[in-house]
C-alpha positions in Angstrom: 49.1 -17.7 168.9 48.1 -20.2 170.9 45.3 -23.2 169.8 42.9 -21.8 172.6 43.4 -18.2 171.4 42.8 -19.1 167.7 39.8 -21.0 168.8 38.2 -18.4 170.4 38.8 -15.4 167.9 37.1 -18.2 164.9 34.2 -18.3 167.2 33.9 -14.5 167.5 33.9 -14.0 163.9 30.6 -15.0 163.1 29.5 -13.3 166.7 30.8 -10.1 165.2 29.5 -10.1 162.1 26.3 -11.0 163.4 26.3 -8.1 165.5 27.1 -5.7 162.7 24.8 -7.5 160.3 21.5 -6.6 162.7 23.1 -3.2 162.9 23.2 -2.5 159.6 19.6 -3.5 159.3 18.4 -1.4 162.0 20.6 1.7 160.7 18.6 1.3 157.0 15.0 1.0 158.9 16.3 3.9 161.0 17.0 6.0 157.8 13.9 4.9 156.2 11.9 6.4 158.9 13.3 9.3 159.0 13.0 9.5 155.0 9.4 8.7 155.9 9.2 11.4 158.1 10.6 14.0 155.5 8.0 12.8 153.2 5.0 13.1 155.4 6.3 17.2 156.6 6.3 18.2 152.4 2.7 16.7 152.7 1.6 18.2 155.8 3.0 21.4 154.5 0.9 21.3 151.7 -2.2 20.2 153.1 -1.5 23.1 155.3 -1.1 25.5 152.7 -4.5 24.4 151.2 -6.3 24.7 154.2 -5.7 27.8 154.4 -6.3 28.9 151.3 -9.4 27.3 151.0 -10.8 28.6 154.4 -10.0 32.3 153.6 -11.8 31.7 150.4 -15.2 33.1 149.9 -18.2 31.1 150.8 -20.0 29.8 147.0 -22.9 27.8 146.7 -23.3 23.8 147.0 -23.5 23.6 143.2 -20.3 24.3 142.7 -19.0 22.4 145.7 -20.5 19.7 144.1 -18.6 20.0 141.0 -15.5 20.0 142.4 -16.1 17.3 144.4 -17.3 15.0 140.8 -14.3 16.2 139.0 -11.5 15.6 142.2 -13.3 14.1 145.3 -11.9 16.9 147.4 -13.4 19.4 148.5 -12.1 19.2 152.4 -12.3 23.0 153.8 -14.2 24.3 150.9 -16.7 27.1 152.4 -20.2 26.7 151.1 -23.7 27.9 151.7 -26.4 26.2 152.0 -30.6 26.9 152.1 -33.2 24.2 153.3 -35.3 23.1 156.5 -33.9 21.0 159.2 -34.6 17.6 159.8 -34.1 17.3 163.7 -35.7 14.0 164.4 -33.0 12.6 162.0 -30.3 13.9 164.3 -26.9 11.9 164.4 -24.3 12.3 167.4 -20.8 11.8 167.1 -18.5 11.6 170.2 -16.2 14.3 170.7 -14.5 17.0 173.0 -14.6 21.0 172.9 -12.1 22.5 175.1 -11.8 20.3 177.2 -15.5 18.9 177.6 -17.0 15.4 176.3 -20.6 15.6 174.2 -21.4 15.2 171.1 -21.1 16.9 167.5 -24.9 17.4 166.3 -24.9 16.5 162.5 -28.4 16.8 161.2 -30.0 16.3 157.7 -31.1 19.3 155.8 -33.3 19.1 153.7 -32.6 20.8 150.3 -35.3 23.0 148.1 -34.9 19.9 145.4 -35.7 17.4 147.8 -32.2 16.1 148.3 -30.3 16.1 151.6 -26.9 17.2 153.0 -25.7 16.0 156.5 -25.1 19.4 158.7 -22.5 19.4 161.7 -24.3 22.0 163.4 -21.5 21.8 166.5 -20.9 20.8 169.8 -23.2 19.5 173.3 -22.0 18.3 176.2 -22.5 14.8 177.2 -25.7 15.3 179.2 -27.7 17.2 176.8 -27.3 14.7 173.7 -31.1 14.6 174.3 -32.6 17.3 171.5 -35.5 17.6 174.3 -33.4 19.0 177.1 -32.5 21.9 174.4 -35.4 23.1 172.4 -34.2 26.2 171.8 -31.5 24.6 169.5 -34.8 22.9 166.8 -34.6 25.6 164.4 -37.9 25.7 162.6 -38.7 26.9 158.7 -36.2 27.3 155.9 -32.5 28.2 157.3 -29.3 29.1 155.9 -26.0 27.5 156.9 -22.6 28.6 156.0 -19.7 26.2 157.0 -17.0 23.9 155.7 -17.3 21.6 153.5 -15.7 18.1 154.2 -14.8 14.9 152.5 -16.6 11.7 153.7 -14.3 8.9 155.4 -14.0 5.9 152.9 -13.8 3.4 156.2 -12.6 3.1 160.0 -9.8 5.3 160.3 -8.4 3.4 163.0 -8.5 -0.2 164.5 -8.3 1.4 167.6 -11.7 3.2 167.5 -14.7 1.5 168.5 -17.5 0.4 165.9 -20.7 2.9 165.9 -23.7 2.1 167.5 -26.1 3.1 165.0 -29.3 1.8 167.7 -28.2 3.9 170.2 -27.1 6.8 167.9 -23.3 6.7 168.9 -20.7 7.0 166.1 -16.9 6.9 166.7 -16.2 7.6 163.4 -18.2 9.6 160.6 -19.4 6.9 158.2 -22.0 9.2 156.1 -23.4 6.2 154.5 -24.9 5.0 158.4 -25.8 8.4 159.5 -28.0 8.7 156.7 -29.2 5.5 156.8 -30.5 5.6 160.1 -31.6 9.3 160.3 -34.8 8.3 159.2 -34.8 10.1 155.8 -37.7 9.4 153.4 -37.3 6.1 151.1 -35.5 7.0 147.9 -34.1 10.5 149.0 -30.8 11.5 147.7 -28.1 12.7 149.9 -24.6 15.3 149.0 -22.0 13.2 148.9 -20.0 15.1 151.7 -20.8 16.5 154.9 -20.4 19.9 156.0 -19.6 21.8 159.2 -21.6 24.7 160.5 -19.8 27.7 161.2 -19.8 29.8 164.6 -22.9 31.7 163.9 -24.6 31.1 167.2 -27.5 29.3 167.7 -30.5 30.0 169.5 -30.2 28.7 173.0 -26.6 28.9 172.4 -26.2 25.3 171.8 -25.1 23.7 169.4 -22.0 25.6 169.7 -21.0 25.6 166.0 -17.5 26.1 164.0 -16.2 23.1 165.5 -14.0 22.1 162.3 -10.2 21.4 163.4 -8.1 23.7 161.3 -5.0 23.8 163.0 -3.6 20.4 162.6 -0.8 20.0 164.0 2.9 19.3 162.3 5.7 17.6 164.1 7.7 15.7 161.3 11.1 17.9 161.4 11.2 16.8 164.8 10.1 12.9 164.2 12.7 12.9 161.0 15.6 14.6 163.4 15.2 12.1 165.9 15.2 9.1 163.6 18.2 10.5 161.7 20.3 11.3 164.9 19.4 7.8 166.2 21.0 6.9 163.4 23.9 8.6 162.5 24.5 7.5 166.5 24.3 3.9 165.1 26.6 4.8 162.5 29.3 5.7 165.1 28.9 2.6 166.9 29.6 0.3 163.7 32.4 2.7 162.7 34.2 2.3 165.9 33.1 -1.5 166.2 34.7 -2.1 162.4 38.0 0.0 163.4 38.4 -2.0 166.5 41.8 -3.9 166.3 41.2 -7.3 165.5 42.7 -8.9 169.0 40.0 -6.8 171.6 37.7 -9.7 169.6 
């Protein structure tokens, strides 16, 4: 072998094992993904399965909603009823879409026979009729009852993407409970159920809100994510395998 030869297979030595060194890296965080992935479908499953079995379940009163909710802090799809008089001027509006359309989910204080007061996601409006004057029909009046879903209340932004809620001009991004309530114009002092809870799709008068707006079919593509982060993989896998076996003189 000549100087020049030698000299230039020492200097691809540490080229090469560079180059398998990054690989190697990228093939664990590759695996660990898709491990990741495997993880998060055994969860989805589950939350599935509980979803379901909670919203087949029979509708039982707040009390015991609450209960559940002081002993776990889950009660997420739990179907409740609930009696008391609406608070419309205390109306909140979320931003969201119904099949297709941009409005607003109504959630509305109730107020409860023992003076307390629950947060009601009585359902959809479009966009232009955020207004509670351009649908009066929708103001119930007098005592009501309200069958729905029960659903935990968000401990804090669930995304850095979303933007921050606009309390003054009654937009929220996000369901903070805490500054619905507090500017809903509830009396000083008044408790409030530590959860929200979404109407179902008994219709209301008017039509509007249109209720059982509650997302139950969420959706579960983790076999697929943990396939492709695998096969990436095991592809990377093939590469290092033939780059190891190559003879040492193609270097």
């Amino acid at each position: 072998m000549s100087a020049t030869s030698g000299s230039v297979a020492g200097r691809s030595r540490p080229k090469t094992a560079l180059l398998l060194g990054l690989g190697l890296v990228l093939l664990f965080t590759l695996l660990t993904l898709g491990t990741w992935q495997v993880q998060r479908l055994y969860w989805k499953e589950g939350l599935l399965q509980t979803i379901d079995q909670r919203t087949h379940s029979a509708p039982v009163p707040l009390a015991e909603v609450e209960k559940r909710f002081a002993a776990t802090g889950d009660v997420d799809y739990t179907p409740v009823t609930v009696t008391g008089t609406f608070l419309h001027r205390g109306e909140r509006h979320f931003f969201a879409t119904w099949e297709g359309q941009s409005g607003f989910d109504v959630f509305t204080p109730l107020h409860l026979e023992d003076g307390r007061f629950v947060l009601i996601n009585r359902g959809f409006v479009p966009y232009d009729l955020k207004d509670a004057a351009k649908r009066p029909q929708s103001q119930l009046a007098g005592r009501v009852t309200v069958t729905g879903l029960a659903r935990n209340p968000l401990p804090a932004k669930p995304s850095m993407m979303l933007p921050d809620n606009d309390p003054q001009k009654n937009i929220f991004y996000w369901k903070d409970r805490d500054a619905m309530a507090a500017s809903a114009g509830l009396p000083a002092g008044a408790g409030l159920v530590p959860f929200f809870i979404d109407a179902d799709a008994t219709p209301n008068p008017g039509g509007l809100p249109v209720g059982g707006v509650t997302i139950i079919d969420l959706p579960n593509s983790h076999l697929q994510y943990a396939v492709t982060w695998y096969g990436l993989a095991a592809a990377l896998a093939g590469v290092l395998i033939f780059r190891l076996r190559r003879p040492a003189k193609e270097d």
